[in-house]
N, C-alpha and C positions, 0 to 999 in steps of 0.2 A: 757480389753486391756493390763493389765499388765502383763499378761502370755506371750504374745507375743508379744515385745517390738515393732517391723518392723513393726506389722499390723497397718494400718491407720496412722502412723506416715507419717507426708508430713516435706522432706527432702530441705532444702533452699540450692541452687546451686549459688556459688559467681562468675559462669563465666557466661558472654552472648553465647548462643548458634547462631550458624550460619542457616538463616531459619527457617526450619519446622521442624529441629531435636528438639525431643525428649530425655529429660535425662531419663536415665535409670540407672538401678542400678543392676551389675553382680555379680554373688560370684561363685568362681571356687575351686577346690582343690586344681590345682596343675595349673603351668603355662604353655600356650601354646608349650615354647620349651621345652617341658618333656616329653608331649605325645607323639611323634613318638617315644620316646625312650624306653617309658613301654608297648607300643603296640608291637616293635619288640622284649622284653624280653618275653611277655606274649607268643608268638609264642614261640619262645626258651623255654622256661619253659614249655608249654604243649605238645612240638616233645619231650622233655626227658622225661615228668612225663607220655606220652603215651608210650614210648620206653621202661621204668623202670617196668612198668605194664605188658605190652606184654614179659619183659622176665620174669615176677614173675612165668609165666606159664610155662618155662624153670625148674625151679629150682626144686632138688628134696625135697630139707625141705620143708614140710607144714607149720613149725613157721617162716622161714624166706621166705614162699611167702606169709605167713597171715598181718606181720608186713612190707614187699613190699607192700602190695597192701594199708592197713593203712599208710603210710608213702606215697604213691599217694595220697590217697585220702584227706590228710590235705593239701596238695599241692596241688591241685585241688579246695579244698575252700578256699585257701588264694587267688588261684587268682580269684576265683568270686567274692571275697569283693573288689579286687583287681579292676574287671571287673564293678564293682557298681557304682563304684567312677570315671571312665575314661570312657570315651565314644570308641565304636569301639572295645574292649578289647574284649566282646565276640566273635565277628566274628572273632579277630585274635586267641582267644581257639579253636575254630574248626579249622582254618587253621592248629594251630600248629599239631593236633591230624592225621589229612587228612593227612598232610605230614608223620607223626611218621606209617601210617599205609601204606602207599604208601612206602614209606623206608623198611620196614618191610616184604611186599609183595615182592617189586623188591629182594629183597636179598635172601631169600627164593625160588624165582621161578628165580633164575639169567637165568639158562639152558632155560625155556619155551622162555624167553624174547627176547633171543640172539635169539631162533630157527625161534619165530613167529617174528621179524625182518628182516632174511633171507628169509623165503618165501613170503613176501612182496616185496624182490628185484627179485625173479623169475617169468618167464614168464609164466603162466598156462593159459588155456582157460577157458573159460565163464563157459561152461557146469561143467568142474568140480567145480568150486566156488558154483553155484546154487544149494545146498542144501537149503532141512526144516531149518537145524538147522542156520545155516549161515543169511537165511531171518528171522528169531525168531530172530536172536540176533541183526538184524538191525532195524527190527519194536520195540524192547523194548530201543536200544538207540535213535530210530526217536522220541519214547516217552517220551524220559529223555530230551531230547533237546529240544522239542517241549513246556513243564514243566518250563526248565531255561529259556526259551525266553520270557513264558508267568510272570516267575514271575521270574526276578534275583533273588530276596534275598535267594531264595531258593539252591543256587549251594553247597554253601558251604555244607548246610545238607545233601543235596543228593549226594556229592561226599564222604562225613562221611559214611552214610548208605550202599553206593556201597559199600565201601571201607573194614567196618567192615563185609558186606554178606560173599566178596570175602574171609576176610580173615579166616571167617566161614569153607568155603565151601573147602580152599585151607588144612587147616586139616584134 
């Protein structure tokens, strides 16, 4: 028992509790009013170390996109010890990265965005909407939606995985 000093140790409490509470005994890292603060940095810190990575593939030196992508990458583990210690931090890493590829995508395809906008405001009939390809890409979002409803926690991933196919496929 001396390796572990907390185990089996019975703690005497010198206030009277009210009822049928329970003393319990917490240990936290960090104080409650901190965490919404490193959860919205964590978001900030992974839209720029995803932003910083997506343009290493820009750059025409191979030593300064080797050392880009190395310089992400200890950035990326500091905030998962970062993410260890706080609760919530992981899902705000995915957030941040979702948005850095969503940002990335808009800006790149600015022209499609504006166009496929505009003919959403115009009037076309039925027949010409109903194509294969049209119905293929509603039954595969029925099935992404049908996915997040049956499991929330899953949106985040699956808007990562969309996000990253797109930005595949948009090269």
């Amino acid at each position: 028992m001396r390796s572990f000093p907390y185990v089996g140790e019975l703690y005497r409490f010198e206030r009277i509790l009210p009822g049928q509470v329970i003393p319990t005994i917490g240990v936290s890292y960090v104080t409650d009013s901190v965490v919404p603060w490193i959860r919205w940095a964590a978001v900030a810190a992974a839209f720029g170390l995803c932003l910083l990575f997506l343009s290493s593939f820009d750059q025409k030196s191979s030593t300064h996109q080797w050392s880009t992508r190395i310089a992400v990458l200890i950035g990326v583990a500091l905030l998962l010890v970062v993410a260890h210690h706080v609760l919530g931090v992981h899902r705000r890493l995915v957030w941040g990265f979702d948005l850095a590829l969503a940002w990335s995508l808009a800006r790149v395809h600015r022209g499609r965005i504006v166009g496929f906008l505009n003919r959403l405001t115009e009037p076309k009939g039925l027949q010409e909407q109903l194509v294969w390809r049209n119905m293929a890409i509603l039954f595969a979002i029925n099935i992404v939606v049908m996915v997040v409803l049956i499991s929330p926690m899953l949106l985040s991933s699956i808007v990562l995985i969309g996000l990253i196919i797109w930005r595949r496929v948009a090269r």
